[in-house]
Backbone bond lengths (Angstrom), bond angles and torsions (degrees), N, CA, C in turn:
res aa  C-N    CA-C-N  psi(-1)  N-CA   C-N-CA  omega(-1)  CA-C   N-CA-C  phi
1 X - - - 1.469 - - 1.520 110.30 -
2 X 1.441 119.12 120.37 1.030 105.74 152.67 1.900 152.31 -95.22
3 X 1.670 103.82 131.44 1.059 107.02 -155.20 2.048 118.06 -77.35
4 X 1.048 81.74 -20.97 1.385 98.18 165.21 1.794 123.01 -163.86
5 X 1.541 87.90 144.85 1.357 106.25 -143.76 1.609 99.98 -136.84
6 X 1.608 123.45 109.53 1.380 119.57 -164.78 1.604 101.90 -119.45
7 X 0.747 124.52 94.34 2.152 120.77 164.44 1.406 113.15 -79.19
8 X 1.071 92.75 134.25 1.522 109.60 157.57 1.715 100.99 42.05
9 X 1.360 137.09 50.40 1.209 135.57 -179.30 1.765 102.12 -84.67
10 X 1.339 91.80 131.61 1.702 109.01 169.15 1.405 105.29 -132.13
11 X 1.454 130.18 115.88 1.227 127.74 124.22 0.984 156.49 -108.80
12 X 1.391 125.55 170.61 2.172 115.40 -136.94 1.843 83.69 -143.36
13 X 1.051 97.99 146.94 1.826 88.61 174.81 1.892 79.07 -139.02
14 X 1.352 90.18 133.72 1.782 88.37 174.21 1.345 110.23 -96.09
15 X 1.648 143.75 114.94 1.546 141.60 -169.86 1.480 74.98 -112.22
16 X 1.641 74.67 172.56 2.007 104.02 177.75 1.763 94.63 -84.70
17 X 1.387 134.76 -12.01 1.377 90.09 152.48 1.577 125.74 -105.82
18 X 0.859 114.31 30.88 1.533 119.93 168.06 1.856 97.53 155.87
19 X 1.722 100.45 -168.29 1.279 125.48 142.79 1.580 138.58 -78.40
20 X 1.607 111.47 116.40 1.462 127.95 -161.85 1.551 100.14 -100.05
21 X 1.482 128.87 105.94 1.314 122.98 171.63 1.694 109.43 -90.29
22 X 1.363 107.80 100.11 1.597 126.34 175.70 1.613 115.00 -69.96
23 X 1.465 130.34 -55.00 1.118 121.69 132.57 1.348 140.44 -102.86
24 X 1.501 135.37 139.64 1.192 126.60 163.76 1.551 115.53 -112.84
25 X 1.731 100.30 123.55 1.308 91.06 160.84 1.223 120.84 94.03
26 X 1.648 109.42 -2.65 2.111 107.65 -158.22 1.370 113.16 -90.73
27 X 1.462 104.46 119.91 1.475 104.07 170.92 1.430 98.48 -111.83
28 X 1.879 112.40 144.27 1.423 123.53 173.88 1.299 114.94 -167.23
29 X 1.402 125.55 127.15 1.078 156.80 -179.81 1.858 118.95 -87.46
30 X 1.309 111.39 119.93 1.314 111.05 -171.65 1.292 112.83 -141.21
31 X 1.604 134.41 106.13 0.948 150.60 -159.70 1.639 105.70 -73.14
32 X 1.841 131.45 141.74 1.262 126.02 159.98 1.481 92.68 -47.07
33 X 1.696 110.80 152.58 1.027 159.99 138.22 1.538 99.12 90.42
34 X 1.228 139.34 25.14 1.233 150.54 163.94 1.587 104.26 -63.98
35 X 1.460 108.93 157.72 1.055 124.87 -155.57 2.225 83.18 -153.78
36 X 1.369 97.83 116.05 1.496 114.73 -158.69 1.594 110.49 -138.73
37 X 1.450 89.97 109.98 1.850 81.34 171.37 1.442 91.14 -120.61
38 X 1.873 97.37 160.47 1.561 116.86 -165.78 1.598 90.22 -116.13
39 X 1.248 130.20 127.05 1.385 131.29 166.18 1.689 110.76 -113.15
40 X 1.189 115.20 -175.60 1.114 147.33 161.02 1.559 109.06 129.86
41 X 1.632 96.26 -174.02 1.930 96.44 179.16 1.513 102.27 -91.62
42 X 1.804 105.87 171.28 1.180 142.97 -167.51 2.012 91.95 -36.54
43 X 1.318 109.85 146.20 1.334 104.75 161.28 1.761 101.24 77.46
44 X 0.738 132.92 -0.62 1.645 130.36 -162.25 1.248 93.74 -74.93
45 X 1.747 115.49 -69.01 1.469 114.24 168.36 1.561 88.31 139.06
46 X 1.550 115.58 42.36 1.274 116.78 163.69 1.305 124.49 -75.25
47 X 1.590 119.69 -66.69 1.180 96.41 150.72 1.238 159.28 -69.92
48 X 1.131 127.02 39.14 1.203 146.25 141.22 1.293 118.45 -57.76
49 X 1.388 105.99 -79.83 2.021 136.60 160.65 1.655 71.42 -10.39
50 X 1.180 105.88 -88.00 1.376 108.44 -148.78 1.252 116.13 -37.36
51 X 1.632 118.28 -64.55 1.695 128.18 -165.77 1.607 90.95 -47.47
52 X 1.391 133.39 -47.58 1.224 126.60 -144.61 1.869 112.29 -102.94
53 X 1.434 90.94 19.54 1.868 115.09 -178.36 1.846 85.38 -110.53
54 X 1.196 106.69 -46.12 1.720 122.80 -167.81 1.595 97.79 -66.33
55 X 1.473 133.49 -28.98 1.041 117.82 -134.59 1.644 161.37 90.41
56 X 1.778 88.64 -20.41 1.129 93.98 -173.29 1.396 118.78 -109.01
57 X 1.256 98.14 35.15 1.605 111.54 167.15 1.763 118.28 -163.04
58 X 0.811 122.44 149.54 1.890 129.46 179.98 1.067 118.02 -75.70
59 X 1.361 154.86 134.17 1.639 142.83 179.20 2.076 83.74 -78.78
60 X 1.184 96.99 158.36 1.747 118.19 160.19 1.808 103.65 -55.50
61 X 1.483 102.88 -78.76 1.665 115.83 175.80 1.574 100.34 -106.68
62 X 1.285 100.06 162.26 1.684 121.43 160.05 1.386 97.11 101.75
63 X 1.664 83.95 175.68 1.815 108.82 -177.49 1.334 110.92 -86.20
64 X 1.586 130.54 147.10 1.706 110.24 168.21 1.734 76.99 -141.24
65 X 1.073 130.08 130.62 1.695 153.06 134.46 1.182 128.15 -104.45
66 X 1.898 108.25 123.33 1.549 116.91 -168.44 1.299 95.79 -114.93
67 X 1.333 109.95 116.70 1.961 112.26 174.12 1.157 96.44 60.54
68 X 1.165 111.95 73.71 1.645 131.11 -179.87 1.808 112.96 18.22
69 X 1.544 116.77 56.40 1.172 103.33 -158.76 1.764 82.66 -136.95
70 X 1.003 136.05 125.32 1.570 133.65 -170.26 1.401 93.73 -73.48
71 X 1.707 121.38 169.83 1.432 114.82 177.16 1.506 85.51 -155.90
72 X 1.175 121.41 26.38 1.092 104.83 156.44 1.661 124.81 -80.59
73 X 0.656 153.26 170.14 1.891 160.71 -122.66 1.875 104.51 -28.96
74 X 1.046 88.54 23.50 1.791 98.51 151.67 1.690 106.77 -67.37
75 X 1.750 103.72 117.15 1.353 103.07 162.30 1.650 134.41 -85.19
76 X 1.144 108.73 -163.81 1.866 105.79 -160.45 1.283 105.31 -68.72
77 X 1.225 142.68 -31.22 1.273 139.16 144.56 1.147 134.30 -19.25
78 X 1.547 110.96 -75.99 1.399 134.59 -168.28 2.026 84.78 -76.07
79 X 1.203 148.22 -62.40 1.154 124.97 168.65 1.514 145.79 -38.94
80 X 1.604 104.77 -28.59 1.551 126.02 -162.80 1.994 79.09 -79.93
81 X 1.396 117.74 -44.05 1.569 112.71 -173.57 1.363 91.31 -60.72
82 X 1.100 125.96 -96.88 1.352 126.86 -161.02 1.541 130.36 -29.78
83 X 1.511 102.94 -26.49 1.859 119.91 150.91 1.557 97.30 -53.57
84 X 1.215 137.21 -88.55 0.851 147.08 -136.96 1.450 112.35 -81.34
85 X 1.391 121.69 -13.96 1.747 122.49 162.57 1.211 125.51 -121.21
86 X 1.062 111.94 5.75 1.664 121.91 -165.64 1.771 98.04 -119.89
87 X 1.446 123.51 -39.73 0.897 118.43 -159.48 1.458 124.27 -147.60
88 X 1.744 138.70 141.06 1.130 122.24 -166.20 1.446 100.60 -127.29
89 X 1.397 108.69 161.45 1.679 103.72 167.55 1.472 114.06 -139.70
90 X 1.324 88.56 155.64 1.639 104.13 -177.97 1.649 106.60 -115.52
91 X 1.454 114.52 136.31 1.238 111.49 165.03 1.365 138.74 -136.40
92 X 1.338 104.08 166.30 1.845 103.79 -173.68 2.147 114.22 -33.82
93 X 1.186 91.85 -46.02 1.415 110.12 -175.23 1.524 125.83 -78.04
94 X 1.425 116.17 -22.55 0.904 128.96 129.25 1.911 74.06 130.92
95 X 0.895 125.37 -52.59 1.732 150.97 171.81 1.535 97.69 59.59
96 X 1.696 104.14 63.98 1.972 108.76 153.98 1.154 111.27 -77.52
97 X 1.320 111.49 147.87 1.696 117.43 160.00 1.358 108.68 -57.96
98 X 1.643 121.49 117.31 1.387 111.25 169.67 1.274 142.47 -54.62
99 X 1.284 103.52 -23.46 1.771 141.60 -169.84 1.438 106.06 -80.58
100 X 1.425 127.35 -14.24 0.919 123.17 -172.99 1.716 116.96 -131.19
101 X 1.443 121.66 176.21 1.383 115.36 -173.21 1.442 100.18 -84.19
102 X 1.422 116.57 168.29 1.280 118.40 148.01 1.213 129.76 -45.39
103 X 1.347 118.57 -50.86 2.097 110.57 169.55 1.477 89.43 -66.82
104 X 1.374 139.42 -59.32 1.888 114.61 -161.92 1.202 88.45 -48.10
105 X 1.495 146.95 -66.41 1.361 123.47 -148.15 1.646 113.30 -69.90
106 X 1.071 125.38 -8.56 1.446 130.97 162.30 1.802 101.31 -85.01
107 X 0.583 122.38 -63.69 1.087 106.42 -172.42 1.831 129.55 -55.99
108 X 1.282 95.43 -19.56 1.754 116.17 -160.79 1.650 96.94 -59.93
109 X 1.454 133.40 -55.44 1.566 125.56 170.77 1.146 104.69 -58.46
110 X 1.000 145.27 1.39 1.341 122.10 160.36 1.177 113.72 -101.68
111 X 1.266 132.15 -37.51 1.506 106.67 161.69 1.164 144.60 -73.46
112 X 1.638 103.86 -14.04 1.667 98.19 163.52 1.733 111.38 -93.42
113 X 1.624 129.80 24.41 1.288 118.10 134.02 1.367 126.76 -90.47
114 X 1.701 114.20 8.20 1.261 108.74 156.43 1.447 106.12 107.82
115 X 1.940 119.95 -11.67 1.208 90.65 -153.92 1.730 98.94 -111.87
116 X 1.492 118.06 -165.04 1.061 126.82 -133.89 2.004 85.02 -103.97
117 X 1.515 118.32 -175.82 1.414 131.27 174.67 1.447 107.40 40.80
118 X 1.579 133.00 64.64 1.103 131.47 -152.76 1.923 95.56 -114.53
119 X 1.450 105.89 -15.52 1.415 111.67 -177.89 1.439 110.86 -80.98
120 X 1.989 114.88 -26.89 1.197 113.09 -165.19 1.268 110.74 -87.88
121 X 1.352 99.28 -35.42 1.506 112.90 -179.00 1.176 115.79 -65.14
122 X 1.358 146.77 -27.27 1.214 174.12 138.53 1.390 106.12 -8.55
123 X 1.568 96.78 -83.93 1.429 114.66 177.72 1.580 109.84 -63.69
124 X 1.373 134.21 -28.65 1.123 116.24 173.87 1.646 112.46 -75.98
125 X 1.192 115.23 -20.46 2.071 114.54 -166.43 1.857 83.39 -76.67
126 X 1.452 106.76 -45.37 1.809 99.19 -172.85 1.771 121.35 -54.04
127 X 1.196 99.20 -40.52 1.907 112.83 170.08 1.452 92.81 -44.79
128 X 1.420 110.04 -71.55 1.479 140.36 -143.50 2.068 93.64 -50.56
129 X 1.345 99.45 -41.02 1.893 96.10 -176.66 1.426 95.91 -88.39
130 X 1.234 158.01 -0.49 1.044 153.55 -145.56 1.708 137.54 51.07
131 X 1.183 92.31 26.10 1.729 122.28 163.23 1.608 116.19 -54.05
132 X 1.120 134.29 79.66 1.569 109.99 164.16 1.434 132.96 -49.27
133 X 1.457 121.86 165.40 1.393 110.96 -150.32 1.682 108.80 -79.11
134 X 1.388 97.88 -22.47 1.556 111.54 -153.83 1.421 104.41 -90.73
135 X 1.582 108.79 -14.09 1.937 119.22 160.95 1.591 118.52 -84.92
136 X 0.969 106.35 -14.62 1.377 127.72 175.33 1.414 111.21 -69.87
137 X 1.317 115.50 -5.13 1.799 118.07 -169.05 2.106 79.70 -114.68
138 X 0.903 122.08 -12.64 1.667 106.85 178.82 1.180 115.58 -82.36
139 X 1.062 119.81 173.83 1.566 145.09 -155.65 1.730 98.93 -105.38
140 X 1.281 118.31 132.35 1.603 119.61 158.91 1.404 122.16 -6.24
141 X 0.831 82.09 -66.56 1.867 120.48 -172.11 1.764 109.56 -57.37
142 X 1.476 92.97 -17.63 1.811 96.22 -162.92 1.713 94.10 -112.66
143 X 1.404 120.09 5.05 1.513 120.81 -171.04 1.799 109.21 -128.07
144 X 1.433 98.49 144.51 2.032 100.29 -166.12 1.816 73.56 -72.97
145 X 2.040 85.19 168.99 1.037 101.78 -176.91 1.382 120.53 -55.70
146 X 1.787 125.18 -35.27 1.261 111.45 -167.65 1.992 102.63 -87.19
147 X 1.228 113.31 12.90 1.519 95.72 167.79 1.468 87.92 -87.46
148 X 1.610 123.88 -60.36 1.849 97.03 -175.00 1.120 129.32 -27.30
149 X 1.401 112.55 -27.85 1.538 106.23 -166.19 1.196 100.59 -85.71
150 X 1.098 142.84 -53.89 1.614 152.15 -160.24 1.760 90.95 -52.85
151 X 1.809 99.22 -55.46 1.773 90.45 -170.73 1.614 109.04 -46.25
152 X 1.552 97.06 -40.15 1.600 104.24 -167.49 1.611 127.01 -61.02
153 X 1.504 97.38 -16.26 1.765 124.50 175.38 1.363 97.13 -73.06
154 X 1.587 115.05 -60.29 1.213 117.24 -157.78 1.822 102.10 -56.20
155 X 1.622 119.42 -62.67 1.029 110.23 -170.02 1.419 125.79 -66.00
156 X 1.600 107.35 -26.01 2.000 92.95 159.08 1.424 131.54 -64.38
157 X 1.613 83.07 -6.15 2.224 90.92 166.14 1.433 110.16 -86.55
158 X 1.426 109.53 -12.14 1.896 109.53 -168.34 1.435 117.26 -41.33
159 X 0.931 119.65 -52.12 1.912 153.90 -148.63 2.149 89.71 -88.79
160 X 1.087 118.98 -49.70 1.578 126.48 -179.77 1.065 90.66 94.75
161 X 1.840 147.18 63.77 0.884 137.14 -171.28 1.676 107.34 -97.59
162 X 1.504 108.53 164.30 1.189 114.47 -175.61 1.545 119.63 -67.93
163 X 1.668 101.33 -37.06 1.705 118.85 -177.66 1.048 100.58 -123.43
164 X 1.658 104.75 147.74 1.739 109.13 164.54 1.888 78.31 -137.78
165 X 1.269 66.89 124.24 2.039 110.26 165.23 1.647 119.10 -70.50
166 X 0.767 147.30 99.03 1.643 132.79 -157.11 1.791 99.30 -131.37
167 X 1.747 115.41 96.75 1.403 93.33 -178.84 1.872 101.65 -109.50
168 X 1.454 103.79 133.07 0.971 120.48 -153.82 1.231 135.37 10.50
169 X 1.920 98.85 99.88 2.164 97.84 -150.90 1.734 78.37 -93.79
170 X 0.853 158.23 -69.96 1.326 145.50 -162.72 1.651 113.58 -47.79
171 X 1.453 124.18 1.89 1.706 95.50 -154.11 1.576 110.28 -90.17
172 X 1.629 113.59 8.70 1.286 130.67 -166.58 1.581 102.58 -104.72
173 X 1.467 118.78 -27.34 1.715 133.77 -160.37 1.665 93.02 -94.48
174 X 1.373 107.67 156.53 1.525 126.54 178.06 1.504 99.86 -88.46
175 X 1.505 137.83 168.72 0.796 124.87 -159.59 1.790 125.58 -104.35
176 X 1.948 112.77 19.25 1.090 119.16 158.38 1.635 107.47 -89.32
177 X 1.539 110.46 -24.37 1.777 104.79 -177.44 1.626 113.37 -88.25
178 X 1.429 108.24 24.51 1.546 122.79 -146.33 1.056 87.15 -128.88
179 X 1.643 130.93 -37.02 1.518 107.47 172.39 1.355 102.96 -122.62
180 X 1.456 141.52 14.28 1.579 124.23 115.51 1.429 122.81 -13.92
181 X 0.972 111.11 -57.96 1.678 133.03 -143.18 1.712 83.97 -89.26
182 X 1.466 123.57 -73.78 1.458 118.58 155.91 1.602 114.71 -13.26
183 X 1.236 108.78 -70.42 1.684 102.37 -161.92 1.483 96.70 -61.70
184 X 1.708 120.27 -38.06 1.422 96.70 -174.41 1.485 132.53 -76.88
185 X 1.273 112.82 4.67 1.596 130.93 -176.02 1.349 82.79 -92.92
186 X 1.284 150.43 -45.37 1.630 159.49 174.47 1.309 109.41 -12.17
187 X 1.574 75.30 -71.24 1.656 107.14 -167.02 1.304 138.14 -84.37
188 X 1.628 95.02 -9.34 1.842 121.52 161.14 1.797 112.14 -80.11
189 X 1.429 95.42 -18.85 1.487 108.52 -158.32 1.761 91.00 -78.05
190 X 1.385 97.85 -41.84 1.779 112.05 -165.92 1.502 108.45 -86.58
191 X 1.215 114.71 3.10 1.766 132.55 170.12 1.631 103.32 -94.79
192 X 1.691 114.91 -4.48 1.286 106.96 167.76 1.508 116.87 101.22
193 X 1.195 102.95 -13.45 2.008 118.06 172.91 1.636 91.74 -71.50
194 X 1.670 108.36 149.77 1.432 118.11 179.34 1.499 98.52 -120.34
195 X 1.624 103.78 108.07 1.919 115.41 -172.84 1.215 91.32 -88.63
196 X 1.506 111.78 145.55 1.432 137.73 160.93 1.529 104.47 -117.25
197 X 1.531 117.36 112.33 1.249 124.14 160.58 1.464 129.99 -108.80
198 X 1.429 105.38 113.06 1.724 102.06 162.21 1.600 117.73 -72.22
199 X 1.256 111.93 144.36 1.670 110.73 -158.01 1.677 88.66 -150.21
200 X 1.470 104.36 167.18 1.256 114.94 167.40 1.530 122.67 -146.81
201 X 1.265 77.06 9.06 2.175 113.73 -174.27 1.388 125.66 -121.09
202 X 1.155 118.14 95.28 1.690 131.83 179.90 1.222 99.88 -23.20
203 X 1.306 141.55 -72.72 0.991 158.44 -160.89 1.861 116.91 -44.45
204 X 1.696 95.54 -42.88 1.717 96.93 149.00 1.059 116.69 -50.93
205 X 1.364 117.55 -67.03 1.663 136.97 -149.34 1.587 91.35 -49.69
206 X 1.518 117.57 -62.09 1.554 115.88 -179.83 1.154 127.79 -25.56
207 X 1.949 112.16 -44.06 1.764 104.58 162.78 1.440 131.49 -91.17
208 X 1.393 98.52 32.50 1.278 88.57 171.78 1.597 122.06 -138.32
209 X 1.153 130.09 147.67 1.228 137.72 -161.40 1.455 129.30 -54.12
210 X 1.712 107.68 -25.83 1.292 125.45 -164.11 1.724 95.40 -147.18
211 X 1.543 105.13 154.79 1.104 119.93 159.07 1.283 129.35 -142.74
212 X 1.388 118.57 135.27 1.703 118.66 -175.55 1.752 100.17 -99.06
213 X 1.546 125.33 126.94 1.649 107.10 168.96 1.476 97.91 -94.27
214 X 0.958 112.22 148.48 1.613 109.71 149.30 1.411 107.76 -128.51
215 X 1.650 101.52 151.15 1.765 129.15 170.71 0.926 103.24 -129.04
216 X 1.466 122.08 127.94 1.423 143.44 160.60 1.988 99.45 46.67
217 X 0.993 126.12 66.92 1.269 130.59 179.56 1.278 134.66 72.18
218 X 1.235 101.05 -4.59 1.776 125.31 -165.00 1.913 110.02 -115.73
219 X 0.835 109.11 117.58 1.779 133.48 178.96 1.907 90.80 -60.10
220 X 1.479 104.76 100.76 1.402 105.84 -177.55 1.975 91.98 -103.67
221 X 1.228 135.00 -85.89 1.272 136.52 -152.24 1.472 93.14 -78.63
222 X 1.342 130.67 107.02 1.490 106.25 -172.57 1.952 116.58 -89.48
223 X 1.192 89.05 -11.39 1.749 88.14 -168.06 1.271 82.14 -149.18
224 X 1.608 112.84 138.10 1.429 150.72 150.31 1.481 132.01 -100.81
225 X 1.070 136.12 103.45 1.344 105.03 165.20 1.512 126.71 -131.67
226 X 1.329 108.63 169.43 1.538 91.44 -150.48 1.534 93.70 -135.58
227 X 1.327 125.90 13.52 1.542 129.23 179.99 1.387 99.48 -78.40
């Protein structure tokens, strides 16, 4: 099945000094349970690809379908759901609530979808990255970067989403907490979740199954594989 499915994507961002074409043209196909890194250099228009795989942006032209579900003239509503059940993200920054513990920040999508056992589940996604329970009561602020990240894994798993989005989760980690963080995207990947990573580091690309290049907006190497 494919979970996401991009045709003919163009996007145009209009600035005050002209028109910026971010993508041109991208068609890409991404199978459930794929494991996907997005490369190229600065400006290519990866993250973009990404926000607009995520949702959180419209292509200009083309088709974009997530879990075979079109999203084109889907409004902020009907998108903010499909953020929130279809799909999780991980980021460079790690972006915890400071205010809160590591399990609240695992736990926090689940209570604003409303649903019920939000303490158990919590504590089990925190085991699950290799969080102990009793660090799990600290603050952002009180954990090295690669426990943020793990929390930050755990809670884009909160929701049981189909995708987790990851734009560059290593580019903050040194490079033994860099492929920690690798094996654990691995091992979420082999639990059947289909990761999409933006990367800018070979060294991602190595764990992962597939690769998209992009240049200057355009899908140059389209498939990699490295099994």
């Amino acid at each position: 099945m494919k979970v996401v499915e991009l045709v003919e994507v163009t996007k145009v961002y209009e600035l005050p000094r002209g028109s910026v074409k971010a993508l041109d043209n991208v068609s890409v196909s991404i199978e459930a349970g794929g494991f996907i890194s997005i490369m190229g250099p600065s400006g290519s228009g990866k993250t973009t690809l990404l926000n607009i795989i995520g949702c959180l942006d419209t292509p200009t032209r083309g088709r974009v379908a997530i879990g075979g579900e079109n999203i084109n003239g889907l409004g902020d509503d009907q998108l903010t759901r499909l953020r929130r059940d279809k799909i999780g993200f991980v980021f460079q920054q790690f972006n915890l609530i400071p205010t809160l513990t590591a399990l609240e920040n695992i736990q926090y999508p689940i209570i604003l979808k409303g649903l019920n056992g939000h303490e158990k589940k919590g504590k089990e996604l925190l085991e699950s990255v290799g969080i102990d329970e009793k660090l799990g009561e600290n603050k952002p602020n009180e954990l090295s970067g690669g426990e943020q990240q793990r929390v930050a894994i755990a809670r884009a798993l909160a929701n049981d989403p189909d995708i987790i989005l990851a734009d560059e989760p290593t580019g903050n980690l040194d490079t033994k907490t860099s492929k920690d963080i690798l094996v654990l995207l691995k091992e979420t990947n082999e639990r059947g979740k289909t990761i999409i990573v933006v990367t800018h580091d070979p060294l991602v690309a190595d764990y992962t199954s597939r690769t998209f290049r992009l240049v200057d907006g355009r899908v140059e190497d389209k498939v990699r594989n490295f099994k």
